[in-house]
C-alpha positions, 0 to 999 in steps of 0.5 A: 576786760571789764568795757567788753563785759559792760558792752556785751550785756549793753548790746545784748539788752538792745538786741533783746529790743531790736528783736521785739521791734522797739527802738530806744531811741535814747541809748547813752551811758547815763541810760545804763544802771549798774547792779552793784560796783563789783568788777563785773557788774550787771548792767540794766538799760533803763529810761523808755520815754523816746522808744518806740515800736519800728518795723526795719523798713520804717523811715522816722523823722521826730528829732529825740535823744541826746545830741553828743549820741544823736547818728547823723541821719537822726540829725537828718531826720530821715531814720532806722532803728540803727541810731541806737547802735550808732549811740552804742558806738558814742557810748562805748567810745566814751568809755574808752576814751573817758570823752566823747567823739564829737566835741564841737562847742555850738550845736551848729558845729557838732551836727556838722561834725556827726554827719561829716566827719571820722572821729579823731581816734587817738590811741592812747591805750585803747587798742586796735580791736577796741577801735575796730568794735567802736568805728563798726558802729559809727559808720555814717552810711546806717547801711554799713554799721553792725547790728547787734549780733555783729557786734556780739560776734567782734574779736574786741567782746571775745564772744565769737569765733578766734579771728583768723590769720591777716590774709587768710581765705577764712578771714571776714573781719571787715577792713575799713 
């Protein structure tokens, strides 16, 4: 599937960055350029202006980035590395589902809705590893979202091991 190439080479990129200790701080779709139009395109991250250098522990509190992607705690100002991959999460639904999965009209209403709310997961041919990959991401709590290597490991991207059979003591896909 052509969403799952695009998601590799785009977690790929920012794990690149989380391993160097930079933050991008502004990961969305507009922030990604396409090589060429080919099926299987080469996907670049680009625009650095809100990165900026992290240690895991560091705590930052400067509001940046673009709302509809912004995690809850970056709305709370009290943040990690980790909104980067909650706006993977924003931007991998938005591919999927062609809008976003926060769409409240006033500012007021989608800060509220980020950090409160499951989005709406409507299933309209988007399948059920597809939603399982985007909802690892957009965890509220940072502390249960996928990173980068976790994500590359998820069923939906093909990359990792074959999933093992529903009760079986190998299975270790987290259940929500």
């Amino acid at each position: 599937e052509a969403t799952a190439g695009m998601a590799i080479q785009m977690l790929s990129a920012i794990e690149y960055l989380h391993k160097i200790n930079i933050m991008h701080r502004d990961i969305k779709a507009e922030n990604f350029l396409l090589e060429s139009d080919s099926p299987s395109p080469v996907v670049k991250l680009i625009d650095f202006g809100f990165a900026t250098h992290f240690n895991k522990q560091d705590i930052f509190t400067e509001t940046c980035g673009s709302l509809a992607y912004m995690a809850p705690e970056l709305i709370k100002k009290r943040y990690s590395y980790l909104v980067d991959m909650w706006a993977f999460g924003v931007m991998i639904y938005l591919l999927l589902y062609g809008q976003y999965p926060y769409r409240s009209k006033s500012k007021k209403d989608l800060y509220r809705e980020i950090t409160s709310k499951e989005p709406t997961w409507v299933k309209r041919g988007v399948g059920e590893l597809s939603i399982d990959f985007i909802q690892q991401f957009l965890m509220i709590d940072p502390l249960n979202r996928f990173e980068c290597t976790e994500g590359l490991l998820h069923p939906f991207l093909g990359l990792g091991p074959e999933p093992s059979a529903p009760g079986s003591s190998s299975d270790s896909q987290r259940v929500i």
